[in-house]
N, C-alpha and C positions, 0 to 999 in steps of 0.2 A: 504494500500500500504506500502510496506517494502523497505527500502535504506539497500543493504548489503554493506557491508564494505573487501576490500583487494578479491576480486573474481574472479578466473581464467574464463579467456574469449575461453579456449579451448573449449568449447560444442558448441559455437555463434558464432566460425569462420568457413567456411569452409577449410582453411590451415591448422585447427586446431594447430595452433600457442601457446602455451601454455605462455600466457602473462595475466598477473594481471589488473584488473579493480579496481582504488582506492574508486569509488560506485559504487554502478549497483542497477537495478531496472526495474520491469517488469509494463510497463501499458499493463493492463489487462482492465481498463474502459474508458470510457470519463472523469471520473469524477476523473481519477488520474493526471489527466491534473493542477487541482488544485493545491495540492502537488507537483507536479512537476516545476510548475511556484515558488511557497513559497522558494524549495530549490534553485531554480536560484536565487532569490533576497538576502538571506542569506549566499551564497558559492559565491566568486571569482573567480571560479573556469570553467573548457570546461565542454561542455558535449557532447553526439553523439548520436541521434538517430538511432538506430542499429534495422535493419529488419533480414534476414535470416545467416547474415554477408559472404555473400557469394560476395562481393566487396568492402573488403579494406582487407587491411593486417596492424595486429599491429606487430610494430619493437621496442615497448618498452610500460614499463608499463603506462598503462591510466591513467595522473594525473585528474581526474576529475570523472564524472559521464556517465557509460554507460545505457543509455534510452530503454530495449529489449521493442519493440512494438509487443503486443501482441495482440492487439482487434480483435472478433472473430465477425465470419457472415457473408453470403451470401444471396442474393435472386433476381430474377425479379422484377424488379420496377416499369415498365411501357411496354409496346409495340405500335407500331403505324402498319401501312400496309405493313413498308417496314426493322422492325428493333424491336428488343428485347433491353431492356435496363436492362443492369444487373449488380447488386450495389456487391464490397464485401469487407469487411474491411481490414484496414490494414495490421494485424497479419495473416490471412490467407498466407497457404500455395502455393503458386504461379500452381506450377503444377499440385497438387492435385485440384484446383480451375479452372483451366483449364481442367482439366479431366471430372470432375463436370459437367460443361457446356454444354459439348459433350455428357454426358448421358442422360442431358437434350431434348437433340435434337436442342442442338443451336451452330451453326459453326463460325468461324472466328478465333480463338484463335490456334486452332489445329498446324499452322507451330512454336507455342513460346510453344509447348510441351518440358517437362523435363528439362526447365531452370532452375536454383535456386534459392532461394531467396524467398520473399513474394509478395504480390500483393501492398503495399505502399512502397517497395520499386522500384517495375518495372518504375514508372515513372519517377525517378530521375536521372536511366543511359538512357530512353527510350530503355530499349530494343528488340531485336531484333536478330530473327534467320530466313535461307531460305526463305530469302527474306519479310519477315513480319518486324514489327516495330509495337512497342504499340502505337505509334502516328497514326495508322491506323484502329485502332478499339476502338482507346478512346474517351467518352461524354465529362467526368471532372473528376475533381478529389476535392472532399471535405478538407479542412484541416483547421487547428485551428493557429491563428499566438500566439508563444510563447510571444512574448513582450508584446499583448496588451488584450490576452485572448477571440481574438473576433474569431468564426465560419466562414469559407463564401467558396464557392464551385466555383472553376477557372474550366472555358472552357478551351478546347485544345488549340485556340491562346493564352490565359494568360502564361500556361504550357509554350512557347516560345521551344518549340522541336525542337530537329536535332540531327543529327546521335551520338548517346550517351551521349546526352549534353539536357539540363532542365532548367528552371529557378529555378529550385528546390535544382538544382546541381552548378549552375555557380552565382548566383545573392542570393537568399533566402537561401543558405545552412543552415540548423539547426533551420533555426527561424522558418517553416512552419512544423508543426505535419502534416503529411499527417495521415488522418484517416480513409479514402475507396476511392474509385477509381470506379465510373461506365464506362460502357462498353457498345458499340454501334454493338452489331451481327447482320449482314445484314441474314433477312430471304431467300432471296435467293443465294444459294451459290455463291464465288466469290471465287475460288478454285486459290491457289497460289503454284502451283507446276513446273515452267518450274526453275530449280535449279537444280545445280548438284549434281547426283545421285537419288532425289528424285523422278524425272517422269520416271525415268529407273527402280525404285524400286517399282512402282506403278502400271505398264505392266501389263495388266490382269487383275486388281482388280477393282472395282468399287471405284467411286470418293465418299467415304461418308469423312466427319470431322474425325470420330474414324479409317479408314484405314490411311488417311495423319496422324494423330497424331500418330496412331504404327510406321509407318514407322520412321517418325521422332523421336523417341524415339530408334527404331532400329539403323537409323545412327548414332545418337548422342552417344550411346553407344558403337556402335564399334569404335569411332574417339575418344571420351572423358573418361578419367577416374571417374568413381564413387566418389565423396570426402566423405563419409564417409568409401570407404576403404585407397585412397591416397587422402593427403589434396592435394586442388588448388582450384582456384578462378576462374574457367572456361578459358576463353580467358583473358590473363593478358593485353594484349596491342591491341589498336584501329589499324583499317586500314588507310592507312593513306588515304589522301586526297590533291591531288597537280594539280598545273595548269597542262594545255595543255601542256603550254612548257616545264615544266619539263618532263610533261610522254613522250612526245617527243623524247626528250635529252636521258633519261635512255632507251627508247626501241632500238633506237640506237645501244644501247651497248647491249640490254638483251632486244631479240627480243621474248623471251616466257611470258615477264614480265605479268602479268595478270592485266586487264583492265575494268572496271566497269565503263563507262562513267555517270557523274552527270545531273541536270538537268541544274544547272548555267555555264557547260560547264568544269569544274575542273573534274577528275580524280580520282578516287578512286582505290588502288591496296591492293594486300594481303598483310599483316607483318607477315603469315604464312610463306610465301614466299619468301620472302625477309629474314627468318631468318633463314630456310630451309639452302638456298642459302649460308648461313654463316657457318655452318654445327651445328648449335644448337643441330639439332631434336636428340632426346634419348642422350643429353651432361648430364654429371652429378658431380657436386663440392657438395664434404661432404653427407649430408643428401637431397642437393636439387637437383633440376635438369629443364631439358627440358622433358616434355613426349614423350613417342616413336615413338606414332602416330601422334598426334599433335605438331607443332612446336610451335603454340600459349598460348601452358599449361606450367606453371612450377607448378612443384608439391613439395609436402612434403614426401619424402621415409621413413619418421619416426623419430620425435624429432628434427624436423629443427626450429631453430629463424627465424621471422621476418624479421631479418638483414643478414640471408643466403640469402633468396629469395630478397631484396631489393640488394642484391651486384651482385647476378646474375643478376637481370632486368636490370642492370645499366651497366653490362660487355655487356649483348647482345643489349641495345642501341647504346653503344660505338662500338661496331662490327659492326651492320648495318649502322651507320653513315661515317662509314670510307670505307666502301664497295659502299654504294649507295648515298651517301650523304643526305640522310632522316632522320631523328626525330622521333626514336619512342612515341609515348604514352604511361602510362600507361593506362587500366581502371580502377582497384581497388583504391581507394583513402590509402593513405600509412598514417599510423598513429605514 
């Protein structure tokens, strides 16, 4: 295992953010977990375990050590009468692994087609497309705690999940190597398509995993930009989530306002929509912007800082805040 020294993290973001890493270092095994404990005990110093980096944005150079998780593998591990259990490491490629699956002849993954990122990172934002969420097709997840070098595999209660939020993310951040991730595919189909656009673009075709996942691969790329040709971090900012009373209060005034009722009774609405509403979609300061089809994307038009996209995110909170009186999120973690 090699610690480089002064390393541009443009190839590991997807903003493609051209900012400096003061180390960086590829685990490629288990057993660089080792070395990797040794230099935390010897350096002072942050470090970050970095999956596809397709959720955070660096705004300045990494005093510390960036950790690229690289561990490779796949496979079935078990099946019972009612479910496939299928293990895959870290470093794997999230979509390509999902794709995987499907040619297997094993469904459930197909609506979290062509996200980004890897497969040890999906658990930390739990994410989540058309109506799917990885907390819904997850066994556990494997990981190594960095402090004390011991193994041990959390079930999905330990995980502590909710809508982009993990104990991985909110309590454990950094200390937990996640090392693979199994996966619970129901053998019999459990088809998740009454979403918008998607059961309109399925008219005609047969219900297989491989037609939902085209599809979805199809919308997602007519609404989202590619980031290896414009950088962006997908959806930069969460939905939000607000009482009844408030969805109340705001429909009141903005009776199109969009509504996704919870189960504890709170409200969930777009910050597509709400930033739409503010006239974001296709805005563009310097080098950065709003996307044109999407109001939830800010991209990189070529050679933007960090701290372009962090002054945008922070003008378009401030605009929805004064509009609607709501709080945006970010979801990228801001470095």
């Amino acid at each position: 295992m090699t610690i480089s020294e002064n390393i541009s993290l443009q190839p590991y973001n997807s903003f493609g953010i051209d900012i400096d890493a003061q180390y960086f270092m590829e685990l490629n095994r288990l057993d660089d977990v080792v070395a990797l404990r040794e230099w935390r005990v010897n350096h002072d110093l942050p470090y970050l375990l970095l999956g596809g980096g397709s959720n955070c944005l660096f705004t300045q150079t990494f005093e510390g050590l960036i950790v690229r998780v690289n561990l490779q593998g796949k496979a079935l591990v078990s099946e019972d009468d009612t479910t496939y259990y299928v293990k895959a490491s870290a470093g794997e490629n999230w979509h390509q692994f999902v794709r995987w699956t499907i040619e297997q002849g094993w469904g459930g993954l197909e609506n979290l087609s062509l996200i980004p990122g890897t497969v040890g990172a999906a658990p930390v934002q739990n994410i989540g497309a058309y109506g799917v969420e990885l907390v819904d097709r997850l066994h556990s997840v494997d990981v190594i705690d960095l402090d004390r070098g011991e193994a041990s595999t959390l079930d999905k209660a330990a995980c502590q999940f909710s809508y982009r939020e993990s104990y991985f993310k909110s309590v454990s951040q950094g200390r937990l190597l996640i090392t693979a991730v199994t996966f619970a595919l129901p053998k019999k189909p459990r088809w998740k398509i009454a979403y918008a656009g998607v059961q309109q673009a399925l008219e005609g075709k047969e219900l297989t995993a491989r037609n939902i996942s085209d599809t979805i691969i199809a919308l997602r790329q007519s609404k989202l930009p590619d980031p290896t040709i414009m950088g962006n971090a997908g959806s930069f900012f969460k939905n939000p989530i607000i009482s009844n009373n408030e969805w109340q209060n705001l429909v009141a005034k903005y009776s199109n306002l969009p509504n996704y009722p919870q189960a504890d009774g709170s409200v969930k609405t777009s910050a597509a929509w709400l930033i739409d509403q503010c006239g974001w979609k296709g805005h563009r300061q310097g080098n950065v912007g709003v996307y044109k089809d999407h109001a939830l994307v800010l991209v990189n038009h070529g050679g933007a800082s960090g701290q372009a996209v962090k002054t945008l995110a922070e003008d378009i909170i401030r605009s929805v805040k004064d509009k609607f009186s709501l709080v945006l999120e970010a979801e990228p973690r801001v470095f």
